[in-house]
N, C-alpha and C positions, 0 to 999 in steps of 0.2 A: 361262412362265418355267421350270415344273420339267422342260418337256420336254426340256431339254438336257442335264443333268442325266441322265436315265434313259438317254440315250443314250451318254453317254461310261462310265456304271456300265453297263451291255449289254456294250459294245461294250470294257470293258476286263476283263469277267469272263471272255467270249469269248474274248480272246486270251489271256486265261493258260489256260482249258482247252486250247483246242488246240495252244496250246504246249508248257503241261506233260503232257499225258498223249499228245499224238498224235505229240510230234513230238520229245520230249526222251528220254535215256536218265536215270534218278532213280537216283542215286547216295549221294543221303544218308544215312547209317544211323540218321538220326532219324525217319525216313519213312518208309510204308507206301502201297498203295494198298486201299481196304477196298470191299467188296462193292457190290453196287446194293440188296443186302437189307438192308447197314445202314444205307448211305446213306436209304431209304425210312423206316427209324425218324424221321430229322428232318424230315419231310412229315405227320407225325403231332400230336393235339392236344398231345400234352406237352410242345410247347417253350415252351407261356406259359403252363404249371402248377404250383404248388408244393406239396409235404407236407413236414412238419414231424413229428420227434419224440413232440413235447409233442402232436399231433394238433387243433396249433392250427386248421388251415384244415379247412373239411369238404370233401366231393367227393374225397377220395382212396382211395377203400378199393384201385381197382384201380390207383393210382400206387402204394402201400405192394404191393401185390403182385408189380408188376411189379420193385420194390428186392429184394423177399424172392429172387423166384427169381434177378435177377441174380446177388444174395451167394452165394445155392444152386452155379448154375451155375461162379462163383468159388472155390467150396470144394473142387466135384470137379474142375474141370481142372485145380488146383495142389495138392491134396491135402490143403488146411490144414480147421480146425478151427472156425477165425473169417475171415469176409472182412468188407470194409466197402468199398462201392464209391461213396462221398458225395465224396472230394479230386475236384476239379474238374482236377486236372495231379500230376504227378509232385512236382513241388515244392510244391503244398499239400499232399501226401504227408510231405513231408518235413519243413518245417514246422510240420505235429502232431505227431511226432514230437518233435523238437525243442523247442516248447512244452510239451509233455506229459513230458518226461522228464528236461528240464533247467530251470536257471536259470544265473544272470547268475554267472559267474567259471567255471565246470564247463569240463573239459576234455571235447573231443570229438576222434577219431582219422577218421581217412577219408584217399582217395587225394590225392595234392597234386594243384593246378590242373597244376602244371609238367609234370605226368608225363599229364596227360587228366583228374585226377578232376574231380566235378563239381563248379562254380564256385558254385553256387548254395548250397551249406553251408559250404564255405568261411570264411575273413576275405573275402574279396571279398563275400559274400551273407549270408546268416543269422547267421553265425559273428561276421561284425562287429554287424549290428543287434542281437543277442539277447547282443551280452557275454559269450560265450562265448570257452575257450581252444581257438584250433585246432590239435591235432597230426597230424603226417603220417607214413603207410608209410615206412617205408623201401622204396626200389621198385628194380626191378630192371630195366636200360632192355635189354640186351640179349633177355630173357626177356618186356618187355614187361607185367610182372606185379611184383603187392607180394612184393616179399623176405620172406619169411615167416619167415626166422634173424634178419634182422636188426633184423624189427619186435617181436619176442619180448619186450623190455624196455619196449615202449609197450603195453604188451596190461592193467598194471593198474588203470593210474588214471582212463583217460575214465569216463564215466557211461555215452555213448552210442558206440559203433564203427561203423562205416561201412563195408560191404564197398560193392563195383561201384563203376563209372567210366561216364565218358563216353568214355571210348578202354578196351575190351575186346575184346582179340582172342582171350583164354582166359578159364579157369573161377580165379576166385581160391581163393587157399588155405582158406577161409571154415573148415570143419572143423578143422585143425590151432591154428589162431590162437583159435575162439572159443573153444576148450578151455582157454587160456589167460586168458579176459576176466574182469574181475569188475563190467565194465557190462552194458547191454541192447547186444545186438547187433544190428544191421539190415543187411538186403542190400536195397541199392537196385538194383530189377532193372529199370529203366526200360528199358535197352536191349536185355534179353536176355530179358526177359520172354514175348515168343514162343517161345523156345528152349528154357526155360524149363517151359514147358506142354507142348511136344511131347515132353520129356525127353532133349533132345539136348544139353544144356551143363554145368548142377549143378541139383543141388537144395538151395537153403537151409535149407529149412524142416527137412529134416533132418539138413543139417552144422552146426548148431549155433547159428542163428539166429531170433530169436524172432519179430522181425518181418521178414517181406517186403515191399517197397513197390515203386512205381516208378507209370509211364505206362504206356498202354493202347495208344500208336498207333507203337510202333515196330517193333521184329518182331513182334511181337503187331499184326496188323494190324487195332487198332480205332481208335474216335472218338479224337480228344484226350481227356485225362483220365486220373484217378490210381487208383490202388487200394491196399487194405489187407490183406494177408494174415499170418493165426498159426496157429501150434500152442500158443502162450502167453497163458492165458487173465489173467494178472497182467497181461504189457505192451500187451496188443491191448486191454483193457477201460480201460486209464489212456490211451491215445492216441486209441481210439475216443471215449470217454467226453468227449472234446475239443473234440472235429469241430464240433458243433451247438452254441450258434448264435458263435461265438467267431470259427471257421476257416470252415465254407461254412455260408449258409445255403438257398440254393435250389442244388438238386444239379445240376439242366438234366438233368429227367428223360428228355427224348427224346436226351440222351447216354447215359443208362444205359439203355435199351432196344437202341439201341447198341450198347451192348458185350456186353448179354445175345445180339446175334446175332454178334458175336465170337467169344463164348466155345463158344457151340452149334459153330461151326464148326471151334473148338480140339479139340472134344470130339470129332468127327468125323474131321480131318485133320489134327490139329494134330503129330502123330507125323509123317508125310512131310512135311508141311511144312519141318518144325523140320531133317528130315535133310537135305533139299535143298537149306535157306536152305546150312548148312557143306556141307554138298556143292558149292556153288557159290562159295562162298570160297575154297576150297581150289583149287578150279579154276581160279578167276579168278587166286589169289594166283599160282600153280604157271606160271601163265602169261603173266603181266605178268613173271615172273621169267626169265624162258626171254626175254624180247623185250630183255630187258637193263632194266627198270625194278627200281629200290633201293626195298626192300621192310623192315617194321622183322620181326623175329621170327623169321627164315628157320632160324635153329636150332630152333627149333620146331615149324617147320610152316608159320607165317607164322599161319595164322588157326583156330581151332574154333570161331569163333559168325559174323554176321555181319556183320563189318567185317574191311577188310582197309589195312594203316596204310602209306603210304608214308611212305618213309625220307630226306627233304629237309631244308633248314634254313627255318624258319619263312618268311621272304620269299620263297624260292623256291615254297613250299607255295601261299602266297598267290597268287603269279606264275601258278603250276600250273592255280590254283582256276579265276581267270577265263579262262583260254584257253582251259580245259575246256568252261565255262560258253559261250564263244562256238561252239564245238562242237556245240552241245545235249547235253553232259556234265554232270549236275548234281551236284556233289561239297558239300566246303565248304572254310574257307580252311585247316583242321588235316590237310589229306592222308587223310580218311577216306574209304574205298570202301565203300559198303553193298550189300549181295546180297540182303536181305530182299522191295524191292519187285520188282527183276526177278525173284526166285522166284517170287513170288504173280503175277506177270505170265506165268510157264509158261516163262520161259526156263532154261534146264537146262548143263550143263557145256561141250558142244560151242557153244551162244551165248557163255559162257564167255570159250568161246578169241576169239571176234567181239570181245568186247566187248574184252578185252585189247586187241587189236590198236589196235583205234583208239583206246582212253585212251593206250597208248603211241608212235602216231603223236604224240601232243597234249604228251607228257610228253618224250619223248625230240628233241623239232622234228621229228621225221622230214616232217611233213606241213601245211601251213595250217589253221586250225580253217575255214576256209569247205569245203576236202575232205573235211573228216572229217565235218562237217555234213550234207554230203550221204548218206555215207553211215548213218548214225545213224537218217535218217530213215525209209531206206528197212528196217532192221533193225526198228523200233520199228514200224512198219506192220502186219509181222508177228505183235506178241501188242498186242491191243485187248482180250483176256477176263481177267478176272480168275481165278485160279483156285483150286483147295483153298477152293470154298462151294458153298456148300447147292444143292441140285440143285431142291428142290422149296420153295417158300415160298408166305405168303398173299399175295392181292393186293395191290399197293400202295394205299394210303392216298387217298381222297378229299376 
């Protein structure tokens, strides 16, 4: 009876690897592709382990060590003072946060959904559940960025401020503004948190914000999963002090070994990396532009991290998405282009101009997605290695 069973779960895991990594172009900028080293962290015994705080369970001394040096490793690639690597996602990030620093009626400030911010703090998300007031930037659609003159008057009353977005194609004003706040500020770096560690976007932790948060697996090419970073031993001790057992209580330690070979390799390449991910933005944007594709930002530059935002109206976006998708173009339905995973996959500016070409075959009709198809696959052929990791590692896991 379960033999059938094993075979369509085979035979449907099969077809998504070798469609998604052998055979598609990964355009998401929520996505990454991550090592075979750290893939090999979850072939190990930690994924049906647990340690506790309170030192409830025994048998952890080398789980609690492995947490130490992750936060370690956490502390130096982003510079901060305190990490906490226990949120299981970005938005249990955000969420301690949130529980930890507010209550029911508090006004909280962050980017509007309308304009890209993230939904999930929002009134659509947290914002509603937790009875919160949610106020928004003033944003700037031309510039693609929070209006920083015109949000000047919302800077005194939240409790809690919200830099970053889920549509970031620059470094927000985070400095000028928090100088103005009389809440805890937070830069939710889930998307640029790669960029972030290499040093090629902003740095929060020193323009004026107390907590850093976000997700581990988007330019940051680690596991799924959240992180906590400060230089604020006040707001990082009242959010941390949260976590356990309220917000997560089993961390999924063979994720956080995970990310501690992440972060080794932040430590090592995360500098080129971080220049090449924008190095390839710029190239892609520069050149989907040049093909006659509507691009948002071009007074700008079009992109400095990596994403790169087409300039449609929402259903045409959508329209876009899936004919992309029938292409072996993987986007999503808000017109974002991500350069993160083709970086890490070795493709460089002159792939660039490839990849340009046939998204704007796809965008512009010039071409059938079953044409463009073909050729996709045979470019994707070309980079199967991951790159920017560790050259030398221990054996894999038996």
């Amino acid at each position: 009876m379960s033999s059938g069973y094993v075979e369509r779960l085979d035979r449907t895991l099969r077809q998504h690897q070798d469609w998604r990594t052998k055979e598609c172009l990964n355009m998401i900028p929520s996505e990454n592709r991550g090592s075979q080293q750290m893939k090999s962290m979850f072939l190990s015994d930690l994924g049906g382990r647990y340690n506790a705080p309170d030192k409830f369970y025994r048998g952890t001394k080398f789980a609690d060590e492995l947490q130490a040096l992750t936060e370690e490793l956490a502390r130096k690639v982003f510079g901060a003072r305190y990490a906490d690597v226990r949120p299981l996602s970005g938005h249990t990030a955000d969420m301690a946060v949130l529980l930890s620093l507010t209550k029911q009626g508090d006004k909280i400030l962050s980017v509007n959904p309308d304009n890209g911010g993230y939904p999930g703090i929002t009134h659509l998300g947290l914002g509603r559940i937790l009875g919160l007031e949610n106020l928004y930037f003033r944003y700037n659609d031309d510039a693609v960025n929070i209006d920083a003159k015109g949000s000047s008057h919302l800077m005194k009353d939240p409790k809690v401020v919200f830099f970053g977005s889920s549509f970031i194609p620059f470094p927000h004003p985070a400095k000028q503004l928090s100088a103005q706040a009389e809440g805890v500020c937070v830069y939710d770096a889930s998307h640029v948190m790669g960029l972030i560690a290499g040093g090629a976007f902003q740095d929060p932790l020193r323009e004026g914000c107390s907590l850093m948060i976000g997700s581990t697996h988007k330019s940051l090419p680690g596991p799924q999963g959240g992180i906590i970073l400060s230089n604020d031993e006040e707001a990082f001790s009242k959010v941390s002090g949260k976590i356990h057992p309220g917000i997560v209580d089993n961390i999924h330690l063979d994720r956080v070994a995970a990310l501690a070979v992440s972060l080794i390799e932040m430590l090592q390449y995360g500098k080129p990396y971080a220049q090449a991910v924008v190095k390839n933005s710029q190239a892609l944007a520069n050149a989907l532009a040049s093909e006659g594709v509507k691009l948002r930002g071009a007074a700008y530059g079009y992109s400095k991290s990596h994403q790169v935002l087409l300039d449609y109206e929402p259903a045409r976006l959508k329209f876009l998405a899936l004919r992309l998708e029938q292409a072996n173009i993987i986007t999503d339905d808000g017109g974002r282009l991500g350069t993160s995973e083709l970086t890490r996959m070795g493709y460089g500016p002159a792939e660039m101009e490839s990849v340009a070409e046939l998204v704007a075959m796809i965008v512009l009709g010039k071409k059938a997605p079953d044409f463009v198809q073909k050729k996709v696959k045979t470019l994707v052929k070309q980079f199967q290695q991951p790159r920017f990791v560790l050259t030398s590692f221990p054996k894999p896991f038996d």
